[in-house]
Structures are given as C-alpha cells and as structure tokens.
VOMARKOL-608457 format. One record per residue (C-alpha): residue number from 1; x, y, z; residue in three letters. Coordinates in Angstrom, 1 decimal, decimal comma. Example, Ala and Ser with C-alpha at 12.3 -4.5 7.8 and 13.67 -1.06 7.14 Angstrom:
 dolum      u      v      w marpa
     1   12,3   -4,5    7,8   Ala
     2   13,7   -1,1    7,1   Ser
//
This chain:
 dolum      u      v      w marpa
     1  197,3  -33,3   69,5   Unk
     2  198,7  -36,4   67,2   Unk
     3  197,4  -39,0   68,3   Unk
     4  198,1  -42,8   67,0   Unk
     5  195,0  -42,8   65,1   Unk
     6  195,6  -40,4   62,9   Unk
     7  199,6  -41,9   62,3   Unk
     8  197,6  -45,0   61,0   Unk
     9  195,4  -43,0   58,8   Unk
    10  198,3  -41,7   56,9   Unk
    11  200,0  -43,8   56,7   Unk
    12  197,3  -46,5   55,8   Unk
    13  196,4  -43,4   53,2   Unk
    14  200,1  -43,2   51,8   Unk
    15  200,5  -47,0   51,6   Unk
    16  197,5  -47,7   49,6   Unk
    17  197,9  -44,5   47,3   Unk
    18  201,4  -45,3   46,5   Unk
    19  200,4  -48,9   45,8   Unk
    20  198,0  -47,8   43,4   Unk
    21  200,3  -45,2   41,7   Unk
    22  203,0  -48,1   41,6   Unk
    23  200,4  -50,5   39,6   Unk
    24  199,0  -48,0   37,4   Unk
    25  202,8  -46,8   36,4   Unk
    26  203,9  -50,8   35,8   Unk
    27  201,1  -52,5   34,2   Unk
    28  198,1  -51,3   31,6   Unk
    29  196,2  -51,5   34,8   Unk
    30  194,4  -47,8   33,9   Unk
    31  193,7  -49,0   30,0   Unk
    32  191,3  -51,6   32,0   Unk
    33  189,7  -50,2   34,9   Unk
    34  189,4  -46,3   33,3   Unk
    35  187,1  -47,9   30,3   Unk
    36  185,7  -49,9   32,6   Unk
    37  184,0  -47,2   34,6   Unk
    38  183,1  -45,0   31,6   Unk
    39  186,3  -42,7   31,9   Unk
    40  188,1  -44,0   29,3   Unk
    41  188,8  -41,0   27,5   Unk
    42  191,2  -40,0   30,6   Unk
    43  193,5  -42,4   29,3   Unk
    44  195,5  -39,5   27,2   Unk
    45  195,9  -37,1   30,3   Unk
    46  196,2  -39,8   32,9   Unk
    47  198,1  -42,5   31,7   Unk
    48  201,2  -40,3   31,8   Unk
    49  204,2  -40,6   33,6   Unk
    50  204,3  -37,4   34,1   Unk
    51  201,4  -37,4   36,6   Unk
    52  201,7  -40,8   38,0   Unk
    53  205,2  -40,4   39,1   Unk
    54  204,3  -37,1   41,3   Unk
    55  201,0  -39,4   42,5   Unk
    56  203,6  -41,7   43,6   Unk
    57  206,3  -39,4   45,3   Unk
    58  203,3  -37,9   47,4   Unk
    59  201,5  -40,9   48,5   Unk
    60  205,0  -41,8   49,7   Unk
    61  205,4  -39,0   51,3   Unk
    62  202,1  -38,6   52,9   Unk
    63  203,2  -42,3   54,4   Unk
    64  206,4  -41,5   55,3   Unk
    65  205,5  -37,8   57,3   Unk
    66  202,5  -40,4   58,9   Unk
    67  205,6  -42,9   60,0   Unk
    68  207,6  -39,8   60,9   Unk
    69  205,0  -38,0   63,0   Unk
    70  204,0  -41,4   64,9   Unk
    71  207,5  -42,2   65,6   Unk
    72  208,1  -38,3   66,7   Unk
    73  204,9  -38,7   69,2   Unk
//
C-alpha cells in the first residue's frame, strides 16, 4: 500500500536531487566540492552536461511520480 510516508520520501528525494543537479549544472559548484573530497579527477566525466542533465530530468521525475502517486492515493 502507498502510504503518505513514502509520497514524502520521494518527493523530498526528487526535490533535493534535482536541486543538486540544478547547482552543479549552473555554477562551478563540482570544480569545488569534487577536489574538495579527494575526487577531483571526476571532474572530466562528471562535469558534463551530458550526465547532469539526465541527473536532473530523473530527480524530477522521481518528485513528480512521488507528487503523482500521493495525489492518486
């Protein structure tokens, strides 16, 4: 059963993921924080739009199914 717990899990998940997709794709946030935790040489394969975008789209859609499934219940 769906209950409204789990709607606020996903969409507190798809909220916050997308968030951090949105700042990562619109600022150098990843040159800092990647170096900054001793995975700076991910910056080639993750500062990409061509992963962060996807990241993005499926954070939102993870909050937007949570949304849909709470409003469905």
């Amino acid at each position: 059963m769906y209950d409204g717990a789990m709607k606020n899990k996903l969409v507190a998940t798809g909220v916050i993921g997308a968030a951090i997709a949105a700042v990562c794709c619109f600022t150098p946030f990843l040159a800092i924080a990647l170096p900054a935790v001793g995975l700076g040489g991910l910056l080639a394969y993750v500062y990409n739009d061509a992963v962060l975008l996807p990241v993005l789209a499926i954070f939102l859609a993870i909050a937007g199914y949570g949304l849909w499934k709470g409003r469905a219940a």
